[in-house]
N, C-alpha and C positions, 0 to 999 in steps of 0.2 A: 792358542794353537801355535805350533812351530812354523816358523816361515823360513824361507831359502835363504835369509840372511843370517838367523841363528842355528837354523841344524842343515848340514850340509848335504843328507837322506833326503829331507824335503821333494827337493824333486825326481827322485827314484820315487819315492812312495807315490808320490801323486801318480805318476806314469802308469804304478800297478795299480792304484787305484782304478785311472780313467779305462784300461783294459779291462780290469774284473766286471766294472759297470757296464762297459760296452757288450762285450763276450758274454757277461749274465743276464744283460736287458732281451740281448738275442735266443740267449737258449731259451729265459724264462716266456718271451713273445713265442715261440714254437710250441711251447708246450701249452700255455694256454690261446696258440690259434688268434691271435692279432697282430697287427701291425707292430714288428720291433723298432720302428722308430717311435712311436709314439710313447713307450717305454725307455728308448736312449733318451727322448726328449725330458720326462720327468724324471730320471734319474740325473740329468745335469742340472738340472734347476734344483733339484735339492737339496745334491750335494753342493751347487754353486751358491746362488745371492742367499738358498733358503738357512742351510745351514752353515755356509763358510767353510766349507772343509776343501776346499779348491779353489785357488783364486787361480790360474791359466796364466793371468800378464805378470804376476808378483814371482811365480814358484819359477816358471820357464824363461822367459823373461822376452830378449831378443829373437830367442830360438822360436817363438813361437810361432810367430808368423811362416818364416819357411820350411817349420817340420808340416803347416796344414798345406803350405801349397804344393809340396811335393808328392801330399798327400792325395790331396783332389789330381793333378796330376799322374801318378798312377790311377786313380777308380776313373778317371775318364779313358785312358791308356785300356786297360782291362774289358769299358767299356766298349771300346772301339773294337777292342779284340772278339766279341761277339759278332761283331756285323758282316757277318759270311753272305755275300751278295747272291747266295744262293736263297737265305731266308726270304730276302727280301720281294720276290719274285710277285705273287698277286699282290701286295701292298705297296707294289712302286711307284704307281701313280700317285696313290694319297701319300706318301712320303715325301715325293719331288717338292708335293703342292704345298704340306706342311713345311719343308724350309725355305721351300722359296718366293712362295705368298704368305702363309701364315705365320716365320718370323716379323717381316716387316710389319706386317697390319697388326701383329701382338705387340710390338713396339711401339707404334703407334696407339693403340687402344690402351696399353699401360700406361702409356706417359699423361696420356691425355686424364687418366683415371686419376695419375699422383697429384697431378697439377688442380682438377675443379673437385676432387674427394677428400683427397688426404690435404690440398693447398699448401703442395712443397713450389719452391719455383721454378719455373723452364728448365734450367741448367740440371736442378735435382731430379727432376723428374723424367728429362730426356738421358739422361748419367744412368739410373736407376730401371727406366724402362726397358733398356737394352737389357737387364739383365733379368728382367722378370721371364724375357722370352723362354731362359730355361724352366723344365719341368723335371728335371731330376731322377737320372737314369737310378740313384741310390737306392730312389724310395721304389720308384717306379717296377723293379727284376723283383724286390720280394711280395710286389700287391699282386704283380702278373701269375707268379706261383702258387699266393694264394687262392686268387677269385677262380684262377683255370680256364681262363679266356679263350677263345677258337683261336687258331691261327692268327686269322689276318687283324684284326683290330688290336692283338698282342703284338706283331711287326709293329704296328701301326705307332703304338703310343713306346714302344722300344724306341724304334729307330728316331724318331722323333724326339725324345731326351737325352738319346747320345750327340745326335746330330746336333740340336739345337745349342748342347750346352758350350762348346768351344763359340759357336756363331752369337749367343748370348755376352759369351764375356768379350767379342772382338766388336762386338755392337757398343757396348759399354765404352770399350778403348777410345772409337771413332766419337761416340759423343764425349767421351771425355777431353780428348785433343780439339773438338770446337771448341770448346767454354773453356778451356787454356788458350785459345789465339782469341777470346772474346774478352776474356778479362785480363791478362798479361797485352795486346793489340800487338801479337807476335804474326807471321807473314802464314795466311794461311795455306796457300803452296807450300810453304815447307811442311806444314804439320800434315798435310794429306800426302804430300811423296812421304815422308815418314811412316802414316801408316800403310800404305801399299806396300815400300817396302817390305819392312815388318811382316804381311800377309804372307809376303812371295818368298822370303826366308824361310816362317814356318813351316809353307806348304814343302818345298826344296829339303829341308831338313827333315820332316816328316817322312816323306816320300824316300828321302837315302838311308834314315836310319831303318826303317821296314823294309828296304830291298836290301841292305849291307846285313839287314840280322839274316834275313832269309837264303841267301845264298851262302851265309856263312855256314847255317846250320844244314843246308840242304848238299852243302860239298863238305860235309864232314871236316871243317876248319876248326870246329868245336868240340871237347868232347860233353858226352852227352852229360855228367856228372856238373858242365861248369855254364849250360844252357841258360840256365836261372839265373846265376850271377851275371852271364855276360849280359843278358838282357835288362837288368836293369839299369847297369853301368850304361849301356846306350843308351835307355829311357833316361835315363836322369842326366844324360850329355846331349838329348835332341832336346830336352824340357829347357834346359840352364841355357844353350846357346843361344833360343830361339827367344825365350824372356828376355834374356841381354839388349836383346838387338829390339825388341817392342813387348812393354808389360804387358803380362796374359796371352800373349801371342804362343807363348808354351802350348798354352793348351789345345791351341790348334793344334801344333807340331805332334801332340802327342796321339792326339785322336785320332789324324792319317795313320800315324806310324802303325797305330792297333790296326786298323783296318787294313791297311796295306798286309802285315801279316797273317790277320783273319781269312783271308783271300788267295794266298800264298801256296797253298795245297802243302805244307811241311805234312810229314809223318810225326814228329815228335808236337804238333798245332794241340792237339788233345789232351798232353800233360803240362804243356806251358797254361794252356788256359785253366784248367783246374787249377794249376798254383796260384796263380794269378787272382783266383775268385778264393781262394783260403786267406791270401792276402788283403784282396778288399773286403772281407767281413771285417776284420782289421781293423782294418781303415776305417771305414765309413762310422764302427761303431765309437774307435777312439775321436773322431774329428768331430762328429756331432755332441759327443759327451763335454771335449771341451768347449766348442761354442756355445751350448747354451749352459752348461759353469761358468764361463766368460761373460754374462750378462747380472748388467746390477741393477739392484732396487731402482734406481733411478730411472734408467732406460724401462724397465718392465711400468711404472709409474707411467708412464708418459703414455702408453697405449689406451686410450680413454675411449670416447666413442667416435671420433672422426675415425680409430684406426682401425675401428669394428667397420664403419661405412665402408673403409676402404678397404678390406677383406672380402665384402660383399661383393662390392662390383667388383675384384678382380674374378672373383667366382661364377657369380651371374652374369656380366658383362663384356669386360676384356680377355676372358683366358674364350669365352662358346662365341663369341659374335665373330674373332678370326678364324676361327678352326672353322665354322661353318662356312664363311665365306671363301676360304682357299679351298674349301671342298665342294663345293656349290659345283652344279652339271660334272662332274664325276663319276667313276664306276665306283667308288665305294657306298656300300646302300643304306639308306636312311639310318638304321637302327646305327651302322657302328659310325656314322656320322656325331650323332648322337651321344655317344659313349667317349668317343674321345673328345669330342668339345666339352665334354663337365668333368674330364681326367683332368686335372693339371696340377696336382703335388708335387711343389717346390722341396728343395732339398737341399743338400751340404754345400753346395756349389754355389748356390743363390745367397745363402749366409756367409760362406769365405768372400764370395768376391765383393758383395755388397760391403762388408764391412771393410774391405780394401779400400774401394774407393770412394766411398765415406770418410774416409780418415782422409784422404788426398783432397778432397770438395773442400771438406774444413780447414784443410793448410793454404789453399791459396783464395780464402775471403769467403766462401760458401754457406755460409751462418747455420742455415737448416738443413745442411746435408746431414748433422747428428743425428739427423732423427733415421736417417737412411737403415741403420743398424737394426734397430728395436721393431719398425715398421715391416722389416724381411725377415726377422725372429717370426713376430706376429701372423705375416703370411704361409711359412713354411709349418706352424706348429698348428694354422688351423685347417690346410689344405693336407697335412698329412692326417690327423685326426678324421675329418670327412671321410676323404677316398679311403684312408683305411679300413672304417667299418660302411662304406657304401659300394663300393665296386663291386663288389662280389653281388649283394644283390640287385643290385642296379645293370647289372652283364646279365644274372638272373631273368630279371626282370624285360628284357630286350632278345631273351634269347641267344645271348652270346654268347654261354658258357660250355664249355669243350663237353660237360656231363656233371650231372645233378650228383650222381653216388662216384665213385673209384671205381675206374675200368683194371681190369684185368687182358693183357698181352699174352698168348700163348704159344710158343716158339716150336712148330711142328704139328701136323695132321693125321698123328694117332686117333684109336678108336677110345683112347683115352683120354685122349686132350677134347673130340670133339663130346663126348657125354661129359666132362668135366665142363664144358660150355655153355653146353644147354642148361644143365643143372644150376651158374651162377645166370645165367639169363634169368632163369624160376627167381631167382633172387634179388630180381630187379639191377644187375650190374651190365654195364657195357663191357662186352666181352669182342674180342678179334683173335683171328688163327693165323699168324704169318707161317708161308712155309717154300721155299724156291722151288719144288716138285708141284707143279700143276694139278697131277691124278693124286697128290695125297689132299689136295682142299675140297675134293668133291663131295666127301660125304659131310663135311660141315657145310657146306653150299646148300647142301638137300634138306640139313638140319636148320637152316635160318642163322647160321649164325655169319658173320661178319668176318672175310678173311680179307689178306693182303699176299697177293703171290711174288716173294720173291724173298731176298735176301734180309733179314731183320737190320744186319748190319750193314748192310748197302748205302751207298748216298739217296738211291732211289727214296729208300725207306725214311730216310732222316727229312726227305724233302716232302712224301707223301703222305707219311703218318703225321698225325698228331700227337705226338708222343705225351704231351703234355695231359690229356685228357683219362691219359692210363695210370695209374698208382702203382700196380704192381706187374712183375715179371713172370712167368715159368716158363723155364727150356725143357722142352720134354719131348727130344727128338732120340732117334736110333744110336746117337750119336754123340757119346758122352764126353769127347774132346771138344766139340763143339758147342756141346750146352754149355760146362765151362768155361767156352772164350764166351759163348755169350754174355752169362752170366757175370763175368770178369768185366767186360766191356762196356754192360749197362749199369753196372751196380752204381758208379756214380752217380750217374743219371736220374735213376731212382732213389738210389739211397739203398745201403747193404744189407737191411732190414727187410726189404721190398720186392726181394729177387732172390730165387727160389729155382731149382732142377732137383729131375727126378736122382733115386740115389745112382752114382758110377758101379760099377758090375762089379770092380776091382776094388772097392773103394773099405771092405774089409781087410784089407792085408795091408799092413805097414808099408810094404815096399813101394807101395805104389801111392798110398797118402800122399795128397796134395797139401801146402800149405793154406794156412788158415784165409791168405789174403787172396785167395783163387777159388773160383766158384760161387756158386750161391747155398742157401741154407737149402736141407735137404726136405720134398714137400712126397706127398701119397704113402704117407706111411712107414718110410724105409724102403718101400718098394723101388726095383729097379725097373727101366724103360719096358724090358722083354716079361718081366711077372707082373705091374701095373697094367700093359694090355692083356697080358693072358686071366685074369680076373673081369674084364669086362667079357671077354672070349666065351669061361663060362658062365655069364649071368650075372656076373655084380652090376650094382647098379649105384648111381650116386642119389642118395636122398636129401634132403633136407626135412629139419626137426626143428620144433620150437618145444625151448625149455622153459619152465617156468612151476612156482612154488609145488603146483599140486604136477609137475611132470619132469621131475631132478633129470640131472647126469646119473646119477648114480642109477634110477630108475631106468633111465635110458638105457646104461651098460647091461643091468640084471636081463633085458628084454632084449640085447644084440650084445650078447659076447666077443662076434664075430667081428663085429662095425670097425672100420677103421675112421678116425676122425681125420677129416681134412681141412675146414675152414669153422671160422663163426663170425656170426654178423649181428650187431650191437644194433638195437634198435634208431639210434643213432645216422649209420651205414655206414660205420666201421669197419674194414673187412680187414678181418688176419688168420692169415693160412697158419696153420700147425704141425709143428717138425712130428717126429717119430715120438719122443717126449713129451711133448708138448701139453699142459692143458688147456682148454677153455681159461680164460681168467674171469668170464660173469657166469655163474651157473643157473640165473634167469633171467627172465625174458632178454633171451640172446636165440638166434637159429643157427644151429648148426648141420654143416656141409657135411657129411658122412660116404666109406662107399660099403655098402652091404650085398650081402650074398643074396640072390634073385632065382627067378627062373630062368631059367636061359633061353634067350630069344629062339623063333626058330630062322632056322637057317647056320646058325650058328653051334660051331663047337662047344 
C-alpha cells in the first residue's frame, strides 16, 4: 500500500476515506436502528490494525493530534450549546449532585478500580481516573434519541456528560501536575497556583468569548451570512488561548462559552445550533474512526482478562455505587436513580484525552501508563456496545420511556383533527391536540384525547411538552400561513419526513407556490383545511382496515371507491401518513387509516 511518503494523495484519501466510513457507519446505523458508534467503532478496527488501510500517525503525522483536539473541542462546544438552563429545571437537583458529589466519588471509585483490578500504579490510575468521570456526551445525544426517554432522566444523563466532560479532563490535569511535583520533587505551590490559574483563565475566556459572540450578534455587529465563520474563529481563539496557558483547560473554556450562548436568548441561537450539530456528526464520526484505526495488534493483544475484570467493575462498581450515593435522599425517584447509575458510556473524549496523557505518564518515567490507551479503547467499545442495545429496554423496563409506539402532535382543534385522534388512539398511538384557542380543545377534551392549550411554538411548549415522545407533526389549523411556519419551524426537529399540513387553499396556482424548503408534505388527501372538515360535517368518518392475503388493497379499493387513504401501520408500529399519491408500501398485514363516507351524525350538517 501507498503511504505519505511515497504518494503524496495518501493523506487526502485517507481523509475521504475516514469521512465516508464515519458518515456511512452513521446512515448505515439509522437505518438499521443501532447504536452508530458501535458501527464507527468496527469500521475503524477494520480498516485500521485489521486491514491496514489506515494507519492515523504514519499518513497525518504531527497534524494528528491537534486536528482531534480541535475536534473534541468543538463537539464539547456544541455540547455546551445545548444546555438551555431552561431544560434543565426538574433535573437540577440530581445534576448539582452529579458533578458535584458524583464526579469526585467517580474519581475516586475509578482509581481505586485501576489500581486493585487492572494493578496499574497510583500515579496511573489517579491520572486516569479523573478522566473516567466523563460519560460521553457523543455517545450519550444519539442513545437518548433512540431509547426516547421521559424528560427528566434524559436532562439527567445529558447534562451530566457535557458537564462532567471538561471537569473530567481538568481532574486528569490536577492529578497529572501531583505526580509531575512527585516525580520531578518540583515545589508543589507552584504547580497548584498553576493550575488554579489555568481554571480562572478558562473560566474568564469562556465567559468573554460567549458574552463578546452574543452581543455581537444581538447588535447586528455581524452580518448574518458571516455568524458561522465568526464563531468559530472565536471558538478556536477561546480553545487555543486557554490550553496555552494550562493543557485541556480549553475545554473548559469551550463549554462555558456554549453555554454561556445557549442561555443568551439570541434570535439567530436556533440556526447556529443546527450547524453546529451538522458539524458534530462530523466530527464525532471522523475522530472515533481515526482512534480506533490508530490502534495496533499490540495494544489490542494486551487486553486479556485482567482488562475484562476491569470493565466489569467499572460497570457494576465504580460508574452505579457513585451515582447512587450522590443521589441518595433526593427528589429524583428510585427507578431513574437506577437508570442513570448503569448509563455510563464512555466515548471520544475518554479515548483523546486518555491517550494524551498516556503518552505524557510514559515521557516522564511512568512505565504502565502504556497501557492507559488500549484499557480506555476497551472501556468505551464495551460500555458503548452494552448501553447501545440495553437502554432502551432497560428505560422500558423501569418505565421510563416517553411511549412504546410514535406519538403523533396535532397543530389545531378541528372537527378534523379531533376524529383524526380518536381514530390513531384506535390504533394504539399517543396522540396530543395543541391549540392557543381554549374553546377549540373542548371537543377533543370530551373525546379523551390529550391536549396542550397554547402556542405549539412557544417556550411554554418547548418547556412543557415532551416533544421527544412524538415522531410525527400535522398543522391543521384555519390557517395556512401558520401551518407553514409551523411546519418550517419543526421540520428539523422531527425530520422533513415527519411533518405534514393539510393542503394551502392557494397552493394550486403557481403564483403563490411556496418553495420546496417551506412547509410540510401535504397529508388528508389533498384536501384543504375548509373541505377536510366540511367532509367530517357531512358524515365521513375515519376508519381503520386490516389488510392481509385474503383481504388486498386492491379488494379494499373495489369495496370503497370513495376512501381516501390517510395512514398505515406496520405491525411493527411503524406509522406513515400518506401524500395525495401516495401508496401503502406493505399491501399485508399492515392497517390502514382511511377516511370514508358515513352516515352523518345527527346534529350535524
Amino acid at each position: 500500500m501507498a503511504t505519505a511518503e511515497t504518494a503524496g494523495l495518501a493523506p487526502v484519501l485517507a481523509f475521504a476515506l475516514v469521512g465516508g466510513l464515519g458518515v456511512g457507519s452513521q446512515w448505515l446505523a439509522w437505518r438499521l436502528r443501532m447504536p452508530s458508534i458501535v458501527l464507527m467503532l468496527l469500521a475503524g478496527l477494520i480498516v485500521g490494525p485489521v486491514l491496514g488501510l489506515l494507519d492515523p500517525a504514519a499518513q497525518f503525522g504531527d497534524m494528528l493530534a491537534p486536528v482531534i483536539a480541535i475536534a473534541v473541542a468543538i463537539i464539547l462546544f456544541e455540547g455546551g450549546l445545548t444546555l438551555n438552563f431552561h431544560t434543565l429545571r426538574d433535573a437540577a437537583t440530581g445534576v448539582k449532585r452529579l458533578v458535584v458529589l458524583g464526579a469526585p466519588l467517580g474519581w475516586l471509585a475509578s482509581a481505586l478500580t485501576l489500581h486493585f483490578v487492572a494493578g496499574l500504579s497510583w500515579a496511573t490510575s489517579a491520572v486516569f481516573g479523573g478522566i473516567m468521570i466523563v460519560t460521553g456526551p457523543t455517545v450519550i445525544a444519539p442513545l437518548l434519541r433512540q431509547a426516547k426517554l421521559q424528560k427528566r432522566p434524559a436532562a439527567l444523563l445529558q447534562w451530566e456528560a457535557i458537564v462532567n466532560d471538561p471537569v473530567g479532563a481538568l481532574a486528569a490535569v490536577l492529578a497529572f501536575q501531583v505526580v509531575i511535583v512527585l516525580e520531578t520533587a518540583s515545589s508543589a505551590g507552584a504547580a497548584a497556583q498553576e493550575l488554579a490559574v489555568g481554571i480562572g483563565i478558562a473560566t474568564l475566556l469562556g465567559i468573554a468569548g460567549g458574552w463578546g459572540i452574543a452581543r455581537a450578534f444581538r447588535l447586528a455587529y455581524v452580518p448574518e451570512y458571516m455568524k458561522v465563520p465568526v464563531l468559530f474563529v472565536v471558538l478556536l481563539g477561546v480553545f487555543a488561548l486557554s490550553d496555552y496557558v494550562l493543557h485541556e483547560s480549553g475545554l473548559l473554556a469551550v463549554t462555558i462559552m456554549g453555554i454561556w450562548i445557549a442561555n443568551a436568548q439570541l434570535p439567530s441561537y436556533t440556526e447556529l445550533r443546527r450547524f453546529k450539530e451538522h458539524a458534530t456528526v462530523l466530527l464525532v464520526s471522523g475522530v472515533f474512526i481515526l482512534l480506533a484505526a490508530s490502534m495496533s495488534w499490540a495494544s489490542l493483544r494486551s487486553l486479556d482478562v485482567t482488562a475484562l475484570l476491569f470493565v466489569l467493575a467499572v460497570i457494576l462498581i465504580a460508574r452505579p455505587l457513585p451515582v447512587l450515593t450522590a443521589l441518595a435522599f433526593s427528589d429524583v425517584p428510585w427507578r431513574e436513580r437506577l437508570l442513570v447509575a448503569f448509563t455510563g458510556p464512555r466515548g471520544v473524549v475518554l479515548v483523546a484525552v486518555a491517550g494524551l496523557f498516556g503518552e505524557r505518564l510514559v515521557e516522564i518515567g511512568i512505565a504502565d501508563a502504556d497501557r492507559i490507551a488500549p484499557l480506555a479503547f476497551a472501556l468505551v467499545a464495551a460500555t458503548v456496545v452494552l448501553h447501545g442495545f440495553t437502554l432502551t429496554p432497560m428505560a422500558r423496563l423501569l418505565g421510563l420511556t416517553a411511549s412504546a409506539a410514535p406519538g403523533v402532535i396535532i397543530v389545531g382543534g378541528s372537527r378534523w383533527s379531533v376524529a383524526l385522534a380518536e381514530a390513531l388512539q384506535k390504533m394504539d398511538l399517543q396522540v396530543i391536540i395543541a391549540d392557543p384557542n381554549h374553546a377549540h380543545l373542548r371537543s377533543a377534551r370530551d373525546a379523551g384525547v390529550q391536549t396542550f392549550f397554547g402556542d405549539i411554538l412557544s417556550k411554554a411548549a418547548e418547556e412543557r411538552l415532551d416533544l421527544v415522545a412524538y415522531e410525527k407533526l400535522i398543522s391543521a389549523t384555519d390557517n395556512d400561513a401558520y401551518n407553514t411556519l409551523v411546519a418550517t419551524d419543526l421540520a428539523p426537529e422531527f425530520g422533513r419526513e415527519n411533518v405534514f399540513q393539510l393542503k394551502r387553499v392557494r397552493e394550486s396556482s403557481s403564483r403563490h407556490a411556496l418553495p420546496a424548503t417551506l412547509g410540510g408534505q401535504v397529508i388528508g388527501g389533498g384536501k384543504t383545511y375548509f373541505e377536510a372538515n366540511a367532509l367530517i360535517r357531512e358524515g365521513w368518518e375515519f376508519r381503520v382496515t386490516g389488510l392481509s392475503e385474503e383481504f388486498t388493497l386492491e379488494q379494499w379499493r373495489e369495496k370503497n371507491p370513495e376512501g381516501i387513504l390517510i395512514a398505515e401501520l406496520e405491525k411493527g408500529g411503524k406509522l406513515r401518513f400518506l401524500g395525495p399519491d401516495a401508496e401503502p408500501k406493505n399491501t399485508t398485514d399492515v392497517e390502514i387509516l382511511s377516511l370514508m363516507p358515513g352516515r352523518p351524525r345527527q346534529g350535524e350538517g
